[in-house]
C-alpha positions as CSV (number, residue, x, y, z in Angstrom):
1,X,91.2,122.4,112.6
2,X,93.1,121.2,109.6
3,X,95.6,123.4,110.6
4,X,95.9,123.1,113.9
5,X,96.1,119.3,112.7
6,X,99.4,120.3,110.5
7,X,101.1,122.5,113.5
8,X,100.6,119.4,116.0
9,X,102.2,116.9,113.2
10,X,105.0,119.4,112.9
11,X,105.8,119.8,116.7
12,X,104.5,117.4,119.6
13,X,101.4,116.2,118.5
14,X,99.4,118.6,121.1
15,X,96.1,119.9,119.6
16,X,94.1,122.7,121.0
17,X,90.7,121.4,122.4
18,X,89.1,124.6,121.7
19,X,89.5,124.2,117.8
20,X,85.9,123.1,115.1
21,X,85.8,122.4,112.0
22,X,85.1,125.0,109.7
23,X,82.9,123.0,107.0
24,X,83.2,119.6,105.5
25,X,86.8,120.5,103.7
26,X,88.6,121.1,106.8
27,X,87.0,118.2,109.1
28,X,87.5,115.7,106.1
29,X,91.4,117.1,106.0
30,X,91.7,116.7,109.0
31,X,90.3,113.2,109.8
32,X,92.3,112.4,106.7
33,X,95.5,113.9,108.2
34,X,95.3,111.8,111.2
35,X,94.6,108.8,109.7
36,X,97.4,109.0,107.0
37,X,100.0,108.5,110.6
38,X,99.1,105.1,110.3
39,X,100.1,104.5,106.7
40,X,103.0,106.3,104.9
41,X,102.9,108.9,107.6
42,X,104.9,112.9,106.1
43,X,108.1,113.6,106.0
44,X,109.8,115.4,108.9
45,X,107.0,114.2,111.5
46,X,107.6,111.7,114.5
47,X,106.5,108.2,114.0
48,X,105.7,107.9,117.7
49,X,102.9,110.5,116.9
50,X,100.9,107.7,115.1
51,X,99.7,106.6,118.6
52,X,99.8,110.4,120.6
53,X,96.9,110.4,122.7
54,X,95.8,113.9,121.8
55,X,95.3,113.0,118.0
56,X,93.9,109.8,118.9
57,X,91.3,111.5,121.1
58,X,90.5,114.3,117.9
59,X,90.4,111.2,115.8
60,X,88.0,109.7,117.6
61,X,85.5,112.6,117.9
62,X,86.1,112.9,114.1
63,X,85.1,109.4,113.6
64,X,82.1,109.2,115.6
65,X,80.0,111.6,114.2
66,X,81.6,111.0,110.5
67,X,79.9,107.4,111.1
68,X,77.0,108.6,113.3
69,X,76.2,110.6,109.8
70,X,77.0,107.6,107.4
71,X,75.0,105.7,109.2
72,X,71.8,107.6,109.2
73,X,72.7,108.2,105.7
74,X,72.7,104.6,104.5
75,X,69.9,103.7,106.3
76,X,67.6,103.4,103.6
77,X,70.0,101.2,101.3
78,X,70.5,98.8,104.3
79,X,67.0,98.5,104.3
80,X,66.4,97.9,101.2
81,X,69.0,95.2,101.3
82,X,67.5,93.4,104.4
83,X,64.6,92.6,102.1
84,X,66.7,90.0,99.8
85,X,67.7,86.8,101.1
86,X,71.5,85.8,101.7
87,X,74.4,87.9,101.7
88,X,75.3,87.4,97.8
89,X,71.7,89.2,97.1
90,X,71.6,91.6,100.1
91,X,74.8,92.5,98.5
92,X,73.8,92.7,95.0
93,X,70.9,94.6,96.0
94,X,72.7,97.3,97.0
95,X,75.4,97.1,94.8
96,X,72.4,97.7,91.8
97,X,70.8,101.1,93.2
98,X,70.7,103.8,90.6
99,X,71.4,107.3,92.0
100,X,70.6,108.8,88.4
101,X,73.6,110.2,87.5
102,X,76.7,108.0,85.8
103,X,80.1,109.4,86.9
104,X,81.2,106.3,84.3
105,X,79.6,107.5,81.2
106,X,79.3,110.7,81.5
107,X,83.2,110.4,81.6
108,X,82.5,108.0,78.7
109,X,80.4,109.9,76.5
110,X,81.0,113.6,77.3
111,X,83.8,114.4,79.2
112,X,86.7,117.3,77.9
113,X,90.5,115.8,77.8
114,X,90.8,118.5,81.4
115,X,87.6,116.8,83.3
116,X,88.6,113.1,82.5
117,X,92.1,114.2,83.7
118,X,90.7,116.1,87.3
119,X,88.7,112.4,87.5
120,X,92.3,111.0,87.6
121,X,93.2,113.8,90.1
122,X,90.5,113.2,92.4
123,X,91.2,109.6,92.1
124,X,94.5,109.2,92.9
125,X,94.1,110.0,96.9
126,X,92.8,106.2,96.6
127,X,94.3,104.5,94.1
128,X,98.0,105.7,94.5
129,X,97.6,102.9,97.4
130,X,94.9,101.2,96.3
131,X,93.6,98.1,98.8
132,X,95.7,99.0,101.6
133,X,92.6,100.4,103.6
134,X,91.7,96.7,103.1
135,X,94.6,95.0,104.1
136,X,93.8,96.0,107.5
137,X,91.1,93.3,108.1
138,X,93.6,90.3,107.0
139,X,94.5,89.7,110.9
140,X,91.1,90.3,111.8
141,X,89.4,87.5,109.8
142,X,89.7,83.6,109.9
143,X,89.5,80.4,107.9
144,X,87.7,80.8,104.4
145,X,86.9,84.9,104.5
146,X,90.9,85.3,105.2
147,X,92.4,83.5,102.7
148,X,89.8,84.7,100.1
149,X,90.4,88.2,100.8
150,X,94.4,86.8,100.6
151,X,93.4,85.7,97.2
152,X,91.6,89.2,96.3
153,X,94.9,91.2,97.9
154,X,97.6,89.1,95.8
155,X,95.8,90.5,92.5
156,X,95.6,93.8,93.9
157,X,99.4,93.8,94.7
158,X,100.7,92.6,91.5
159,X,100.3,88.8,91.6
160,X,103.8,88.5,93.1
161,X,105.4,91.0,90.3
162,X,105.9,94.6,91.9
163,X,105.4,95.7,88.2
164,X,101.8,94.6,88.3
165,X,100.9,96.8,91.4
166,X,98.1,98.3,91.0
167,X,98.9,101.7,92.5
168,X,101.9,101.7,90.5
169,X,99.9,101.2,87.8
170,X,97.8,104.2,88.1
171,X,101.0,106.2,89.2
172,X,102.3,105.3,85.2
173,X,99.0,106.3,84.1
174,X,99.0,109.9,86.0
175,X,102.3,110.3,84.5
176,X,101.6,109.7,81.4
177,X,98.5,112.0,81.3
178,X,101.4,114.7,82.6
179,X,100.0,114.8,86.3
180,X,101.7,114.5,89.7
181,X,102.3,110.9,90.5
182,X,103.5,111.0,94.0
183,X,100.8,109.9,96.6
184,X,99.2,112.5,98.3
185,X,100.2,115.6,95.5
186,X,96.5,116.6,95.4
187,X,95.2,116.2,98.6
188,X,95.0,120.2,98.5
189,X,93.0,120.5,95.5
190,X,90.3,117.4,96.4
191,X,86.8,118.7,98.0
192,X,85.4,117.0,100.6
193,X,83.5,114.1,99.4
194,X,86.4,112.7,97.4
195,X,88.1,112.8,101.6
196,X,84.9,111.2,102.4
197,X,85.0,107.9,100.1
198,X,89.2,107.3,101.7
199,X,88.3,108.5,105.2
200,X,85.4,106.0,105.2
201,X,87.8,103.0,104.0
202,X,90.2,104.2,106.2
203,X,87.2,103.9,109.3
204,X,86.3,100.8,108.2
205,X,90.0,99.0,108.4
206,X,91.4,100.5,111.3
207,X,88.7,99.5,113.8
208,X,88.3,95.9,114.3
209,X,84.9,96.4,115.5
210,X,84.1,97.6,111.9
211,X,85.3,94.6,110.0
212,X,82.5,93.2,108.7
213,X,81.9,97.0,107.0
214,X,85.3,97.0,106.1
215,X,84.2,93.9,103.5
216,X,81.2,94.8,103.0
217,X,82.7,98.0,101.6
218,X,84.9,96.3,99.4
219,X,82.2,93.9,97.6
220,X,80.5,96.6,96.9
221,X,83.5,98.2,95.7
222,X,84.4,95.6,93.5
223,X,80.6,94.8,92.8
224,X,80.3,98.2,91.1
225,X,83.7,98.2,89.2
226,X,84.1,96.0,85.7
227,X,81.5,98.1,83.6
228,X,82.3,101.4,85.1
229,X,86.3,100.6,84.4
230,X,84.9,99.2,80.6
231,X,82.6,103.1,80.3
232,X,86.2,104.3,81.3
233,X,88.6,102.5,79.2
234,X,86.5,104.0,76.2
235,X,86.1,107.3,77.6
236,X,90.0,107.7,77.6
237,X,90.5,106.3,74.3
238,X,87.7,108.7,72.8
239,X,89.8,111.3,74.6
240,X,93.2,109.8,72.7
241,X,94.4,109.4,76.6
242,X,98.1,107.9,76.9
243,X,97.7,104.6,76.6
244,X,98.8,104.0,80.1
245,X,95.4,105.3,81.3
246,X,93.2,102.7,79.4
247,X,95.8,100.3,80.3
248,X,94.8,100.8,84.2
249,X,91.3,100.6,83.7
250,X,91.4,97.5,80.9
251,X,93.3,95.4,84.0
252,X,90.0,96.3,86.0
253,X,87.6,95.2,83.6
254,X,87.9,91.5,83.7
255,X,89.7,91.1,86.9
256,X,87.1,93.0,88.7
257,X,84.4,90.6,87.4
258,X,86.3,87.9,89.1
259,X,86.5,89.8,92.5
260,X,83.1,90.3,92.2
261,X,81.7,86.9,93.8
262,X,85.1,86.6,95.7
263,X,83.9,89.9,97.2
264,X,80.4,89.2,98.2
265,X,80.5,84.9,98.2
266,X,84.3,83.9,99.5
267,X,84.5,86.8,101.8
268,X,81.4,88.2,103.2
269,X,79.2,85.4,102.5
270,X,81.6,83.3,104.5
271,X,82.3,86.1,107.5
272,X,78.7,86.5,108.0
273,X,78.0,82.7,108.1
274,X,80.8,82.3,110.6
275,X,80.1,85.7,112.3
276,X,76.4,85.8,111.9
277,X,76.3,89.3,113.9
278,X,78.4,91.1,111.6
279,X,75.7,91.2,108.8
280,X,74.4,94.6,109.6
281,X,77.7,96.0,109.5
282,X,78.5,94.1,106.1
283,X,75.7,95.7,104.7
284,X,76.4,98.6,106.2
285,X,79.8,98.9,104.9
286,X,78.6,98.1,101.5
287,X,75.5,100.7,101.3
288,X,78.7,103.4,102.4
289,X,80.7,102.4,99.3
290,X,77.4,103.1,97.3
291,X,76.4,106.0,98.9
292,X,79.5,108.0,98.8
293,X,80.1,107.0,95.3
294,X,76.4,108.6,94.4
295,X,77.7,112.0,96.2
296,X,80.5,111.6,94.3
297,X,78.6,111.2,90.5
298,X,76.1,113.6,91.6
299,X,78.6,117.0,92.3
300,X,81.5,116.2,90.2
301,X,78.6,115.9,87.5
302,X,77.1,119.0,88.3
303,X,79.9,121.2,88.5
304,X,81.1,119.8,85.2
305,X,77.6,120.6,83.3
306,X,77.9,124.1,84.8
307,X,81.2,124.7,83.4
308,X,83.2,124.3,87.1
309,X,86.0,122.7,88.0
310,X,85.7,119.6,90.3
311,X,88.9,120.8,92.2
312,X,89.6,123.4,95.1
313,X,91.7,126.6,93.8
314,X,95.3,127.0,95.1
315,X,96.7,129.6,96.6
316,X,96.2,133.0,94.1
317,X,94.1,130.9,91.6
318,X,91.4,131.6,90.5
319,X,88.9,127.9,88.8
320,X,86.3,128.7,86.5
């Protein structure tokens, strides 16, 4: 499908009807794909393709059983949730399960120099334009929820200095580290649940009808964030990581803490009390972050204990 995907981009966006998935690498590339038209788009493709019926249509498919699935899969969290009172603690309550295994520290405590640097790998898909799955929901909120995520987005983008960006931020830390820094240089090496955690952000913001997920996806985003980035500040200078590296994750540490209760209190608190029907979807959103995240931990973790790599071979190479 993936492929198919790639010969439609490249010529006029017809794709063949007759065309699956193969497993979760090539619908995830493929979903991904399609929804990268509506950001930076690939070189040499036709911008009028973002909005080609056909891909729209595949799209769509994608999307409906990549959220029928997440759904059923966050069921439990959400319910857990439900039992708290308020938004703030329905939050926190998810934001505070415990999958058993700590991508954070064991990247902390026991990661190799090449592990920590396939986390940065697998991480840059995201944060090479970090908070721009977000930035969707800005015209789809009102009053106090909109101008706190305003406030949340103006960190994210560098306070006004394009310096401070935080994607360019991580781009000087891959580069430092001697990786690729250009977005999208990996998206051939990530496995599918690293697609997962973007193509579920990417869900979330383009579809109004999802907004309250989108937010509730980014509290718990930001809800699970300072001590992680502190476990990962001291994992790369355990490592002796360019400095660049602890640099990104030290600017999380304390600034996350503050987008913590912007998150959950000034934004979803806020949509939910104005919009008291998105609160499923909220917590919805935020049980995803969680979720996918645990997936995440869990088989990066496991393939590293075995001795694997975390990333798909290229062409003629064989990964241990």
């Amino acid at each position: 499908m993936s492929a198919d995907v790639v010969r439609a981009l490249r010529a006029d966006g017809e794709v063949r009807r007759d065309v699956e998935a193969t497993d979760e690498e090539d619908f995830h590339l493929s979903l991904w794909l399609l929804y990268e038209l509506h950001y930076r788009s690939f070189e040499g493709v036709d911008d009028s393709l973002e909005w080609s019926p056909p891909l729209l249509a595949l799209r769509r498919a994608l999307e409906e059983q990549f959220e029928a699935e997440l759904r059923g899969a966050c069921a439990p969290l959400v319910a857990r949730a439900e039992q708290a009172d308020g938004v703030p603690d329905q939050l926190a309550a998810i934001a505070s399960f415990d999958s058993g295994t700590s991508l954070p520290l064991f990247l902390q405590r026991e990661a190799t120099r090449d592990q920590y640097l396939e986390f940065l790998v697998q991480r840059s898909l995201y944060h090479l334009k970090e908070s721009d799955p977000q930035a969707w929901a800005l015209p789809r909120l009102d009053g106090p929820a909109k101008v706190a995520l305003a406030e949340l987005q103006y960190d994210e983008f560098g306070g006004g200095r394009p310096e401070r960006l935080h994607s360019r931020l991580f781009a000087e830390a891959l580069a430092a580290a001697g990786l690729e820094s250009s977005f999208g240089a990996y998206v051939n090496r990530v496995p599918s649940y690293t697609l997962a955690v973007n193509n579920a952000m990417s869900l979330f913001g383009l579809h109004r009808r999802l907004r309250g997920a989108a937010m509730g996806h980014l509290a718990a985003f930001e809800m699970t964030s300072s001590l992680p980035c502190r476990r990962l500040l001291q994992g790369a200078d355990r490592l002796e990581l360019p400095e660049a590296v602890g640099h990104y994750f030290d600017e999380h540490v304390e600034a996350d803490a503050v987008h913590e209760h912007l998150a959950s209190r000034g934004i979803c608190g806020a949509l939910v009390g104005a919009e008291p029907d998105l609160q499923s979807d909220v917590l919805f959103g935020a049980a995803a972050c969680v979720h996918l995240d645990a997936v995440v931990a869990e088989r990066m973790v496991d393939a590293w204990t075995h001795g694997q790599s975390t990333l798909l071979a290229e062409a003629g190479e064989n990964v241990a």
